[in-house]
ChimeraX commands (.cxc) that place a marker at each C-alpha (Angstrom):
marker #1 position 6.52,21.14,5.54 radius 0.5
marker #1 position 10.04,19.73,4.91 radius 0.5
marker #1 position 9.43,16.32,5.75 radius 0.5
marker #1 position 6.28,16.28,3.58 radius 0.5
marker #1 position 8.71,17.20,0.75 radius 0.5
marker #1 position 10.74,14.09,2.15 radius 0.5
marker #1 position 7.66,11.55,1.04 radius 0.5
marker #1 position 7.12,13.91,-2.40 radius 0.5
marker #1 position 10.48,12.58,-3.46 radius 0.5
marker #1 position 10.16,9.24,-2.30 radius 0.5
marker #1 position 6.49,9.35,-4.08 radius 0.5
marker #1 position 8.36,10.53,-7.22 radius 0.5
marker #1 position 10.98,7.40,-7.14 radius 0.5
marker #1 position 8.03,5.18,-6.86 radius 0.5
marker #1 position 6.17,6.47,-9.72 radius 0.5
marker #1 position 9.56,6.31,-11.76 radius 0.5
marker #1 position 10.01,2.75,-11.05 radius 0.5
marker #1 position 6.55,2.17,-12.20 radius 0.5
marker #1 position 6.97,4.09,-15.57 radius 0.5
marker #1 position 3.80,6.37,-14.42 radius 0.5
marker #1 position 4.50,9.58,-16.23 radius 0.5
marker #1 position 0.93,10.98,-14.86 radius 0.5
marker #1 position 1.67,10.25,-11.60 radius 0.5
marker #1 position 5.26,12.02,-12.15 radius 0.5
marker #1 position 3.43,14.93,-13.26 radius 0.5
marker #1 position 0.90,15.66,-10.26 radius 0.5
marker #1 position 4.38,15.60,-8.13 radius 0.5
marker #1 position 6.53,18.08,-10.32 radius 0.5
marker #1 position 5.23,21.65,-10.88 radius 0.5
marker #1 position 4.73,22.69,-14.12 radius 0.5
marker #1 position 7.94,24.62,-15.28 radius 0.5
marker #1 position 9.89,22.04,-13.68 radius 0.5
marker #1 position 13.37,20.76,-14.61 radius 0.5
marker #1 position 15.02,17.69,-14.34 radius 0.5
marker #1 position 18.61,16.77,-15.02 radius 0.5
marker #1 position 19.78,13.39,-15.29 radius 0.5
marker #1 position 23.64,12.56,-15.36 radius 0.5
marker #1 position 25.07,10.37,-17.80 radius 0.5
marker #1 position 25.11,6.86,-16.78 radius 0.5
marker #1 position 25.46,4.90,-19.72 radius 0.5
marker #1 position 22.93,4.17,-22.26 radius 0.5
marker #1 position 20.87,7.35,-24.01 radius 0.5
marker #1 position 20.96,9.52,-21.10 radius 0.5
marker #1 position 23.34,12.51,-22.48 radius 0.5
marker #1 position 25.60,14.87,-20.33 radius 0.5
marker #1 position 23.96,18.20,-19.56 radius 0.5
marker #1 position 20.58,16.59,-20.72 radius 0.5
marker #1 position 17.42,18.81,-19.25 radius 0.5
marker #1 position 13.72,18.00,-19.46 radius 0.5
marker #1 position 11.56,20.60,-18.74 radius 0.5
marker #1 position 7.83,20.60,-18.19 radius 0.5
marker #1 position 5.14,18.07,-17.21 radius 0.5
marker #1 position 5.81,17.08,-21.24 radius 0.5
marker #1 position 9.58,17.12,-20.43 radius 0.5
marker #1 position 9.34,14.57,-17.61 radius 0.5
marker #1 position 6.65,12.21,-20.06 radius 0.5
marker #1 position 9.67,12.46,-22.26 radius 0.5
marker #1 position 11.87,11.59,-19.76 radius 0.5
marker #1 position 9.62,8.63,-18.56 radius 0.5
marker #1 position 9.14,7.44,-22.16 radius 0.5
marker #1 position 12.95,7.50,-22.77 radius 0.5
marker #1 position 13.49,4.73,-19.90 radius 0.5
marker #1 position 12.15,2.09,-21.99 radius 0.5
marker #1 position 13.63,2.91,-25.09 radius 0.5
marker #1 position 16.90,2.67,-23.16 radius 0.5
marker #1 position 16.48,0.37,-21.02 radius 0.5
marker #1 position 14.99,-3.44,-20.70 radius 0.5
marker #1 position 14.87,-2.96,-16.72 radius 0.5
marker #1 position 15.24,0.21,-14.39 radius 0.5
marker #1 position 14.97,0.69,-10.68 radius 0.5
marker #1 position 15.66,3.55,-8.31 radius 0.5
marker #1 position 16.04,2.76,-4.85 radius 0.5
marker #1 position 16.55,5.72,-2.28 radius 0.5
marker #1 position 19.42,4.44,0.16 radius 0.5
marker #1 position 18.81,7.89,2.24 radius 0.5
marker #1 position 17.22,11.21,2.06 radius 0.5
marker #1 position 17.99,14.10,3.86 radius 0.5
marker #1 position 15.24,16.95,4.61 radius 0.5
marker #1 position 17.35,20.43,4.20 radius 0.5
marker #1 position 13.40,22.28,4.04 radius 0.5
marker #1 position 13.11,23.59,0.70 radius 0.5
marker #1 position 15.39,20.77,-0.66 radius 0.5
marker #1 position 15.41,17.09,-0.42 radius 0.5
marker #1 position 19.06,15.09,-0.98 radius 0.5
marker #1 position 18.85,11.55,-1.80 radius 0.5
marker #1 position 21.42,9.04,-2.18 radius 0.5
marker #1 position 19.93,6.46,-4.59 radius 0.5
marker #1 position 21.33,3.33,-6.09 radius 0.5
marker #1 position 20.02,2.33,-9.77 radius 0.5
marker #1 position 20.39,-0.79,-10.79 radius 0.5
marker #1 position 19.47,-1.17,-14.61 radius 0.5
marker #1 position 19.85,-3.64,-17.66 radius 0.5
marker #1 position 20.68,-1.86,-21.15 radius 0.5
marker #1 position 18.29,-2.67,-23.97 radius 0.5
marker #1 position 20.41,-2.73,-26.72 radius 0.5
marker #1 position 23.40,-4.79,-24.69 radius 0.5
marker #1 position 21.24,-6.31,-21.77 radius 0.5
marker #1 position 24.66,-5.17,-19.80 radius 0.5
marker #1 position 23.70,-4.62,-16.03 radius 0.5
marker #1 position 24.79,-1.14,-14.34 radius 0.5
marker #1 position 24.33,-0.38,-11.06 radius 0.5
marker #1 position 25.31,3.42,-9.99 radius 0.5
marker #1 position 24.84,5.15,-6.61 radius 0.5
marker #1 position 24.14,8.86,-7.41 radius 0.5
marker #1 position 23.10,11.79,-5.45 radius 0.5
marker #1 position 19.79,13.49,-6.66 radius 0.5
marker #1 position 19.09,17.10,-5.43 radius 0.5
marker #1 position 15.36,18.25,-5.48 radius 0.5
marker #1 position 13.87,22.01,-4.62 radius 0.5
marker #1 position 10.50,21.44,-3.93 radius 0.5
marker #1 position 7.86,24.38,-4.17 radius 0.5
marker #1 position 4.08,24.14,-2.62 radius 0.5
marker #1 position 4.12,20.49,-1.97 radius 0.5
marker #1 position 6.02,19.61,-5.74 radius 0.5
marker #1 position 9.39,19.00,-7.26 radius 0.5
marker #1 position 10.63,22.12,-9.09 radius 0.5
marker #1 position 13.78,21.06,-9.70 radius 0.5
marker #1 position 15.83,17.88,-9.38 radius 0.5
marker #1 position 19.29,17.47,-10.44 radius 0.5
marker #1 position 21.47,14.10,-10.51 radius 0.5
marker #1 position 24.67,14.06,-9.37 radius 0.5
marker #1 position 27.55,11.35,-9.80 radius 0.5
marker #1 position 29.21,12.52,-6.89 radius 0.5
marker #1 position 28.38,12.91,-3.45 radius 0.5
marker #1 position 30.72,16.10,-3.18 radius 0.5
marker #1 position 29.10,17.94,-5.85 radius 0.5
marker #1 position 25.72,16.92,-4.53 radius 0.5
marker #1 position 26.86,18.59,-0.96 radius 0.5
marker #1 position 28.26,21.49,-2.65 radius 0.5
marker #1 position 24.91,22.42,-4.51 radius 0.5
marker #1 position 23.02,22.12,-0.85 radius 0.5
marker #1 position 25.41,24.61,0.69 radius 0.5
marker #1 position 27.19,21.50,2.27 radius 0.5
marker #1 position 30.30,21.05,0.97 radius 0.5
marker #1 position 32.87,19.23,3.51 radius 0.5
marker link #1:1,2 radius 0.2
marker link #1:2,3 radius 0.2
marker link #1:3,4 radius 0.2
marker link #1:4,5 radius 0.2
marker link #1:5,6 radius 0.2
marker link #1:6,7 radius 0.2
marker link #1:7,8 radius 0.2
marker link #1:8,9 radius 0.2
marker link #1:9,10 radius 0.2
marker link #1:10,11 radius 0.2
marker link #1:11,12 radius 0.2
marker link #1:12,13 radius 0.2
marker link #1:13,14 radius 0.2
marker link #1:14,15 radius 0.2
marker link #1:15,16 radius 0.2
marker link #1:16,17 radius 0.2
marker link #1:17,18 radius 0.2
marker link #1:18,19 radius 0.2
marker link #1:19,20 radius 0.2
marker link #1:20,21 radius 0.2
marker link #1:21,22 radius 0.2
marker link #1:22,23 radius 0.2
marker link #1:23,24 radius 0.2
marker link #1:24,25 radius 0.2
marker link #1:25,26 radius 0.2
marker link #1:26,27 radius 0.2
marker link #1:27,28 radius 0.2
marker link #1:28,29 radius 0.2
marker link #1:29,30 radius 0.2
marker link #1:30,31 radius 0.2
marker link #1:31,32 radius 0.2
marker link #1:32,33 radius 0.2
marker link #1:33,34 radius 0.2
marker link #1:34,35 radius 0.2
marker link #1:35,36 radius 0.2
marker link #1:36,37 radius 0.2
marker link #1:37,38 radius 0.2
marker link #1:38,39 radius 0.2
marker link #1:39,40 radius 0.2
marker link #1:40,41 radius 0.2
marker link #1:41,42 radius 0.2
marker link #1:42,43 radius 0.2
marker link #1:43,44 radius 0.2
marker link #1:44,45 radius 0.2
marker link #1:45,46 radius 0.2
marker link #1:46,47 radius 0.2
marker link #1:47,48 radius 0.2
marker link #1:48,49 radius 0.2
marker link #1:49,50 radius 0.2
marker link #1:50,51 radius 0.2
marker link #1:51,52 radius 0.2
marker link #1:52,53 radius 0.2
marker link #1:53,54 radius 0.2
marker link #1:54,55 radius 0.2
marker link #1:55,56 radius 0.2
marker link #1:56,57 radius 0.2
marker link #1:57,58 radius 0.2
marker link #1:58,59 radius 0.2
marker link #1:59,60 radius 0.2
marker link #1:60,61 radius 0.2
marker link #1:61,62 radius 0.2
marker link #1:62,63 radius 0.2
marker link #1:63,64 radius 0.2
marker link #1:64,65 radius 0.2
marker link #1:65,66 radius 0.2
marker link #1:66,67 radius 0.2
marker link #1:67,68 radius 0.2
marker link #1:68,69 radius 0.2
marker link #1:69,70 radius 0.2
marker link #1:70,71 radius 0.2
marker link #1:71,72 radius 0.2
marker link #1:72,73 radius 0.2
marker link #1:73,74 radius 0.2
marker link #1:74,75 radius 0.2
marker link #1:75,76 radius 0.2
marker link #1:76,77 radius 0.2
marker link #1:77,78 radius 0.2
marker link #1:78,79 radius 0.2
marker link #1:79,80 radius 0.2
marker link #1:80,81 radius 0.2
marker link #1:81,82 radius 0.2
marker link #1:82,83 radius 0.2
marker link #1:83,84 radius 0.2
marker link #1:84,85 radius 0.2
marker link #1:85,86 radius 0.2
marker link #1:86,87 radius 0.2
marker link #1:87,88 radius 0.2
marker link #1:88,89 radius 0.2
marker link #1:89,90 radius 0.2
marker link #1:90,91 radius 0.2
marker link #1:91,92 radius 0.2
marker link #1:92,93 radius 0.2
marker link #1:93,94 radius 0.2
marker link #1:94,95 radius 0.2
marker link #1:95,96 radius 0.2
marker link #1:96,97 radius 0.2
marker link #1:97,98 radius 0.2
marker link #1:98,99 radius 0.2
marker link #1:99,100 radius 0.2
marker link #1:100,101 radius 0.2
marker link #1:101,102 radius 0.2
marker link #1:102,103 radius 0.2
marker link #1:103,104 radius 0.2
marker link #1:104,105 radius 0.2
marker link #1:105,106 radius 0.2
marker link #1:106,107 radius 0.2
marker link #1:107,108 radius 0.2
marker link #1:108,109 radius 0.2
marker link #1:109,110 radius 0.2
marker link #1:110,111 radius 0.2
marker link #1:111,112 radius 0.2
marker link #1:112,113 radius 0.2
marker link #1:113,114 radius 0.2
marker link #1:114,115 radius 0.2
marker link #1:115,116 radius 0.2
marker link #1:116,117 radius 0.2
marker link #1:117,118 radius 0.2
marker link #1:118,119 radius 0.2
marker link #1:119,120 radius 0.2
marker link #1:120,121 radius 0.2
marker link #1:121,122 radius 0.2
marker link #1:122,123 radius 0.2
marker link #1:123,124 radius 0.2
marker link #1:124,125 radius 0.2
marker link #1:125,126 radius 0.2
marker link #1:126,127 radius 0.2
marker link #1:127,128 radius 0.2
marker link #1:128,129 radius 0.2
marker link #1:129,130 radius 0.2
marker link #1:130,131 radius 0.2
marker link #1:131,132 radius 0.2
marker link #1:132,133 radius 0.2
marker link #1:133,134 radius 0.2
marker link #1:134,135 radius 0.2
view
């Protein structure tokens, strides 16, 4: 089952590039949680949506923030329950149309097929540490 939660994440980036809340949804369960880190722009520290409505917010929120923004998974690792993805974002700020590119470490526990969790890290260490990882 662990690589099918492989292409669940990499079905989840794709929706997010394409702004598709709906399609977010059928891939996240629904009490999920997802925690962005603060990149710039609106995103705040210690930010959590929760919810299928949490993740339409969270959808919705990307164009408010931002005139462009892409996620592109550089690597994923299958560790069964969880999926870790290095991902680079590149994205142009609406207010400042300032670029920012990031590389940042997304950690997802999938249950039944769906996302139940995902958490961003800015950090590869602290990514490896919340796998059971840490070098």
């Amino acid at each position: 089952m662990s690589q099918e939660n492989v292409e669940v994440v990499r079905q989840l980036f794709d929706a997010f590039n394409r702004q598709d809340g709906n399609a977010m949804c059928d891939l996240w369960t629904v009490d999920a949680e997802w925690r962005p880190a603060y990149i710039g722009g609106g995103l705040l520290e210690g930010a959590a949506f929760r919810g299928h409505q949490g993740v339409i917010e969270f959808v919705e929120l990307q164009s408010e923030t931002w005139d462009s923004v892409v996620v592109e998974p550089v690597e994923m690792r299958d560790l069964g329950e969880q999926v870790l993805a290095e991902v680079r974002l590149r994205a142009v700020g609406r207010a400042s149309g300032a670029p920012v590119e990031r590389v940042t470490w997304n950690v997802f526990l999938l249950r039944d097929g769906r996302a139940a969790t995902g958490r961003v890290y800015r950090r590869r260490e602290e990514a490896l540490k919340a796998v059971g990882l840490a070098e």
